[in-house]
C-alpha positions in Angstrom: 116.1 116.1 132.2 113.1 114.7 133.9 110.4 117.5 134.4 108.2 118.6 137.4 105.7 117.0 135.4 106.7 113.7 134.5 108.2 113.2 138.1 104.2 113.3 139.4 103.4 111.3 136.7 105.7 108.2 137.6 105.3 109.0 141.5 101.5 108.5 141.1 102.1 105.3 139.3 100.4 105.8 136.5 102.3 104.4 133.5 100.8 106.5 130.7 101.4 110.5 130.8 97.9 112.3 131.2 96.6 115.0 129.3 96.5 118.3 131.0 95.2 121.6 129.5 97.0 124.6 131.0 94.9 126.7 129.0 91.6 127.4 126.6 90.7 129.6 124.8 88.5 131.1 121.5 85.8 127.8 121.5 84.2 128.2 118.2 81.4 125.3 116.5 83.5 123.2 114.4 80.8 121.3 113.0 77.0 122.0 111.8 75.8 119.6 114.1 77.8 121.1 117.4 79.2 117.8 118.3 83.0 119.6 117.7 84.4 123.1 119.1 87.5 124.5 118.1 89.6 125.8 120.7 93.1 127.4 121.3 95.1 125.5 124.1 98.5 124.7 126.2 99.0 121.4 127.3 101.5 119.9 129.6 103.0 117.8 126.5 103.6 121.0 124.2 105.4 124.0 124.7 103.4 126.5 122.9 99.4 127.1 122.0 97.7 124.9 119.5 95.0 124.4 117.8 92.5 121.9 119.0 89.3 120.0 118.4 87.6 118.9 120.6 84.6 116.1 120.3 81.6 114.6 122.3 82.5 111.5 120.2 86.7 111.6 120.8 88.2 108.4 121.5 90.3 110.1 124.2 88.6 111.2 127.2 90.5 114.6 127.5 89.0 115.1 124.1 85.5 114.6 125.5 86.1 116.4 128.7 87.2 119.7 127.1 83.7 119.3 125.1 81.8 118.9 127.6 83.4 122.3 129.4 83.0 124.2 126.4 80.0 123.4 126.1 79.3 124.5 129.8 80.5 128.1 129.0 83.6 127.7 131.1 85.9 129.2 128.4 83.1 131.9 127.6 80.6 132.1 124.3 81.1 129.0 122.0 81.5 131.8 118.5 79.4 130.9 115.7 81.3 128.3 112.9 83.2 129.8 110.1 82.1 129.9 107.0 83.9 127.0 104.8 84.4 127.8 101.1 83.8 124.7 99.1 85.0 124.6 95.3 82.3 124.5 93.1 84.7 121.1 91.0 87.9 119.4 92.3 90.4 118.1 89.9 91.0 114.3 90.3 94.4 114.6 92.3 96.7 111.2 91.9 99.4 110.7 94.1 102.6 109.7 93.1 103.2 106.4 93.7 106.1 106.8 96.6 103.5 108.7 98.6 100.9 106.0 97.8 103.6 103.6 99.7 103.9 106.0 102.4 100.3 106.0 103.3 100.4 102.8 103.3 102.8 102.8 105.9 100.9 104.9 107.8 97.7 103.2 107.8 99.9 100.4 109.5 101.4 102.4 112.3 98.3 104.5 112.9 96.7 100.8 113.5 99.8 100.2 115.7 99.7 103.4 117.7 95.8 102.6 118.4 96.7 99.8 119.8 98.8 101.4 122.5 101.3 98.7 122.1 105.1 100.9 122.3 107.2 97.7 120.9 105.0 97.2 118.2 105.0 100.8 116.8 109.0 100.7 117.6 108.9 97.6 115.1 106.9 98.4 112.7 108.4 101.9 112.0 111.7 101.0 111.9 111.1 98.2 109.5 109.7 101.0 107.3 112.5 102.7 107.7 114.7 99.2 106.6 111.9 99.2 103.7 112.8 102.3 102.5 116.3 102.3 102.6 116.4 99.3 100.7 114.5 100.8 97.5 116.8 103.9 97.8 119.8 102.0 97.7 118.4 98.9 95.2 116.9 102.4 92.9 120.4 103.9 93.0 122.6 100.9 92.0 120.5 100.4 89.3 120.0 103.5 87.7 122.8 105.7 85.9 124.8 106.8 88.6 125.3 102.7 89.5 125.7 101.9 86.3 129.3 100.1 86.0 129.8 100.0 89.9 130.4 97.1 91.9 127.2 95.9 93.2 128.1 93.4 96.1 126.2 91.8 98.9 122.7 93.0 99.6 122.2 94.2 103.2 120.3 92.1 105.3 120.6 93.9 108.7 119.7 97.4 109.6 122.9 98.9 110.6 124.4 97.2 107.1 121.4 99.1 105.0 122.1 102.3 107.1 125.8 102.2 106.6 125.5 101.1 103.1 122.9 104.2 102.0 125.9 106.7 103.9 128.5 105.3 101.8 126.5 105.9 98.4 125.5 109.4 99.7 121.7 108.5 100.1 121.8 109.8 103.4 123.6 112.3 105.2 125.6 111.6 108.8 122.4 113.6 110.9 120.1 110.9 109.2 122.2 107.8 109.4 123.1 109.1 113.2 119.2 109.2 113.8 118.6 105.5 112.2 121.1 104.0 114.5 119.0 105.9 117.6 116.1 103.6 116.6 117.3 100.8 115.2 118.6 100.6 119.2 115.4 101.1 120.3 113.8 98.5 117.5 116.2 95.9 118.7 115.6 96.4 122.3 112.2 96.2 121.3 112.2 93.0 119.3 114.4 91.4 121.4 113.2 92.1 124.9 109.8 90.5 126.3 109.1 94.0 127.7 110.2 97.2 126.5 111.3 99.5 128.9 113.1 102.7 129.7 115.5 100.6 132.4 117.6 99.8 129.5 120.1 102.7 129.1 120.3 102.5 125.3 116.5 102.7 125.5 116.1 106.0 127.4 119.6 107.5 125.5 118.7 106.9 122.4 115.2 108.1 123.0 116.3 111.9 124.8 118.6 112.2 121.6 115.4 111.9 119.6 113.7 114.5 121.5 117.0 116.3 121.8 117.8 116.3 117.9 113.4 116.9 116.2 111.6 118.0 119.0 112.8 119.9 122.2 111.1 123.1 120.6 108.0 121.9 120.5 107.1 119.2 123.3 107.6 119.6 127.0 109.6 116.2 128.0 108.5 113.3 129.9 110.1 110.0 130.9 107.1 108.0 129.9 107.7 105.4 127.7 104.4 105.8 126.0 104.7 109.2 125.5 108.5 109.0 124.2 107.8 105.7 121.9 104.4 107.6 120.1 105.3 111.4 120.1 109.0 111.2 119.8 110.2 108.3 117.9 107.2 108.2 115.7 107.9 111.4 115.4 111.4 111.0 114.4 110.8 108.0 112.1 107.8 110.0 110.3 109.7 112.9 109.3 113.0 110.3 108.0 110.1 108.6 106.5 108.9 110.8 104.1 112.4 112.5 103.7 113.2 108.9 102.2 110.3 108.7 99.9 110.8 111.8 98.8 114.1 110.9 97.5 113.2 108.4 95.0 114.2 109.6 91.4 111.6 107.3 89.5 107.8 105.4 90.7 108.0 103.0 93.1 106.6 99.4 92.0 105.0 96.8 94.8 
């Protein structure tokens, strides 16, 4: 499955896949101040065009490098900024509170991935994952449909809290198949002093990922970097707010 791509990637020893545009097109000012340009591009991590932004001030240095050849008319005219519409009064807008759980989730992986540290955003998603599961399943026991049923012995591993929300129907086999994917990864993560694609149900379990959410959409590469913050953060996102979209009443911390 390895690609032209990531083959260079690994045979010039780099251990992080680098950003490479394929193609720009359509700069336009994103920003009053011109320190943004909108773009159109193809990079060697995604299989079709997207939309792109591109900063003087980008924390990434492919971000700051398109910029700077934008800016030197190498894509053609930078188009003037589109108007933005601005309503004249927004409505106060509350979240409800699973999605106020969620972000907080997200604040702590998105401190994670900016780290650039792959086991720790392998742990901490999938114990968000655990997290979930175990308000789904504790919510359904105790509300009407559990009412009468044998409750038994709370979960206390992974695989028991993934088994257990199959059995009440919490979770279909696709999403219970997907769990197991990364808890393997998760415990190769936790329990190895380096995590690494060597290990065989690392690299499996990872291609099925990319296999199962996002073959359409990103070009593969046998980077752990790449696989651990694209794909499995991928995967775990989209599980993540599947799961917190299933609770039936508010969440309480």
């Amino acid at each position: 499955m390895t690609s032209p791509a990531s083959r260079r990637a690994r045979l010039s020893g780099s251990d992080v896949i680098k950003i490479e545009f394929l193609s720009i097109r359509s700069p336009r000012w994103a920003s009053e101040d011109r320190r943004a340009i909108d773009c159109i591009v193809k990079t060697n991590t995604i299989i079709d065009e997207v939309p792109f932004t591109a900063s003087m001030d980008d924390v990434e240095p492919h971000g700051r490098e398109l910029y700077a050849r934008c800016l030197s008319g190498e894509f053609g005219e930078i188009a003037p900024m589109e108007p933005r519409n601005i309503p004249e009064a927004q409505s106060h807008f509350e979240l409800p509170p699973e999605y106020k759980l969620l972000e907080k989730f997200l604040i702590e992986v998105n401190q994670e991935n900016g780290r650039k540290s792959p086991r720790s955003v392998a742990i901490v998603w999938a114990s968000i994952l655990e997290n979930l599961l175990d308000r789904m399943i504790e919510y359904d026991i105790s509300g009407p449909k559990g009412a009468g049923q044998p409750t038994g012995k709370p979960p206390d591993t992974f695989y028991a809290r993934i088994e257990l929300a199959k059995t009440r129907g919490l979770i279909d086999d696709a999403d219970a198949e997907k769990c197991h994917l990364i808890r393997r990864v998760r415990n190769a993560a936790a329990h190895d002093w380096q995590l690494s694609l060597e290990r065989k149900d690392v690299l499996t379990s990872l291609c099925a990922l990319y296999q199962e959410d996002h073959s359409r959409f990103f070009v593969y590469h046998e980077d752990l970097d790449f696989l651990i913050q694209q794909i499995y953060s991928g995967s775990c996102g989209m599980l993540a707010v599947k799961f917190a979209r299933s609770f039936q009443k508010p969440i309480r911390d």
